[in-house]
C-alpha positions, 0 to 999 in steps of 0.5 A: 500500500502506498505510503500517506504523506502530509507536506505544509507549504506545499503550494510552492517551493521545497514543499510542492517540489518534494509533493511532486517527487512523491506523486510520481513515485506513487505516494498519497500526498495531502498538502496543506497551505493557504492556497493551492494545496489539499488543505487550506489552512493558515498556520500562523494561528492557534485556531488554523492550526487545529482546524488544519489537523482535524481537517488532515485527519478526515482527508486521510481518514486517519491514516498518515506515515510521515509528516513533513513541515516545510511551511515557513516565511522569512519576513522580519515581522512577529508572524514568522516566529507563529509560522516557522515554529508554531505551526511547525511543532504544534502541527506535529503534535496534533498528528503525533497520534495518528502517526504512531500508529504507522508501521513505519512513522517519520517525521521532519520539519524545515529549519535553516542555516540562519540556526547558525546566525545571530539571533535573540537569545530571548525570544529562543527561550520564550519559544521553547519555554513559554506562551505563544503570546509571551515569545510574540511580544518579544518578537514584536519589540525586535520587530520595531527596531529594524536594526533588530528585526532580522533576529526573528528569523534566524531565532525561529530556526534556532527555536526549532532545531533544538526542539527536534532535538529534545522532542526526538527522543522523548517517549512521544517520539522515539518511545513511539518509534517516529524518527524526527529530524530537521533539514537546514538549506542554505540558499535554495532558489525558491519564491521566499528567496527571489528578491534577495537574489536579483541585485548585484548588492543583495546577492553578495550580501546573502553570500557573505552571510551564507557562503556555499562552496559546494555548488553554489545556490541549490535548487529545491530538489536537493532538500525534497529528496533528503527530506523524502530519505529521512521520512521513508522506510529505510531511516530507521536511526536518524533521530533528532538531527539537523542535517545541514544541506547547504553546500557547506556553509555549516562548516565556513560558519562554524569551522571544522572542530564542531565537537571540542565544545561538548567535551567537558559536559560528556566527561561529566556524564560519563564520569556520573555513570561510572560513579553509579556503577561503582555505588551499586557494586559496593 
């Protein structure tokens, strides 16, 4: 039997690219977006979110394999932090159980390599730790200040792949056997990035700022099929990753030591285990 997708943003960009991909490998697929998509619906709110699911539900009678949250906007404005982490996670949430009953249940959501990027440290926090109303009055207040501004996107990013990384291996996720991950492009030509890519300026603005040595600017296809590997059947251990494809940017960014960091804080672990070791043979 074929497997049953469900793709947010699905009506342009990496969304209706990885729909395309799946169709014509015989896939069932149930888009959901504002428009030109199965499901119409509007993830920026509470009240479209549930509505979205409820109606996702009924279009697969309950039967779903694999999630897929591409929806997502880039504007300096408090909405970004409502579409690219809210209507990521608790469209996730709400499908979860329709999920783990798959014998084969996967899940991923879109970040980005702006995760990298500076970002509000506040508004971070107030996502994965407070109200929606709360995280949107901090948005609010960067969004005034167009200095600021930018930090909103790059600080929904951040909020969501560290929310894959702690959801992933939760009872609710790995407990239930649902791999989730994120995928970080770099620059993808797509609608949402066009206008940054027409001048001369910008472009070498975008580049200086995402740096991609491998192949330059990719096309949506190179994010679709990673994001259709990581929801098929034979991602059986991927768990709670985000997996940069962005032709290298990561590690410009970042460098080539992404580990040193954690050193400390693993000794510590392990050097916690051997002493509860050694308690329960004395």
């Amino acid at each position: 039997m074929p497997r049953t997708y469900v793709i947010t943003g699905a009506g342009s960009g990496i969304g209706a690219v990885t729909t395309d991909l799946l169709r014509r490998a015989g896939a069932t697929v149930v888009g959901v977006d504002l428009r030109g998509a199965d499901v119409t619906a509007d993830l920026s709110t509470a009240a479209g979110r549930s509505t979205a699911v409820a109606d996702v539900l009924t279009a697969t009678d309950g039967r779903i394999d694999a999630v897929i949250a591409c929806a997502g906007i880039s504007l300096p404005i408090p909405t970004t932090v409502a579409v690219n982490y809210y209507g990521a996670t608790e469209f996730l949430e709400g499908l979860r159980p329709a999920l783990a009953a798959s014998d084969a249940p996967r899940a991923a959501v879109i970040s980005s390599v702006s995760s990298l990027q500076p970002n509000s440290a506040e508004l971070v926090e107030a996502l994965l730790s407070s109200s929606e109303a709360e995280a949107t009055a901090i948005a609010e207040e960067l969004a005034a200040d167009p200095r600021r501004g930018g930090l909103i996107y790059a600080s929904s990013k951040r909020a969501i792949s560290r929310w894959v990384r702690a959801r992933a291996v939760s009872p609710e996720w790995a407990g239930a056997g649902i791999p989730l991950n994120a995928v970080a492009p770099g620059v993808v030509t797509t609608p949402m990035t066009a206008g940054m890519l027409t001048a001369p300026e910008s472009v070498a603005f975008v580049d200086a700022a995402v740096p991609m040595p491998l192949n330059y600017h990719q096309p949506p296809e190179a994010i679709a099929h990673l994001l259709i590997w990581l929801t098929s059947p034979e991602n059986t251990h991927c768990a709670g990753q985000t997996m940069y494809c962005d032709g290298g940017s990561d590690v410009v960014l970042r460098g080539e030591d992404a580990w040193a960091w954690a050193d400390a804080r693993v000794g510590e672990r392990f050097g916690q285990m051997r002493a509860g070791q050694a308690a329960a043979q004395a």
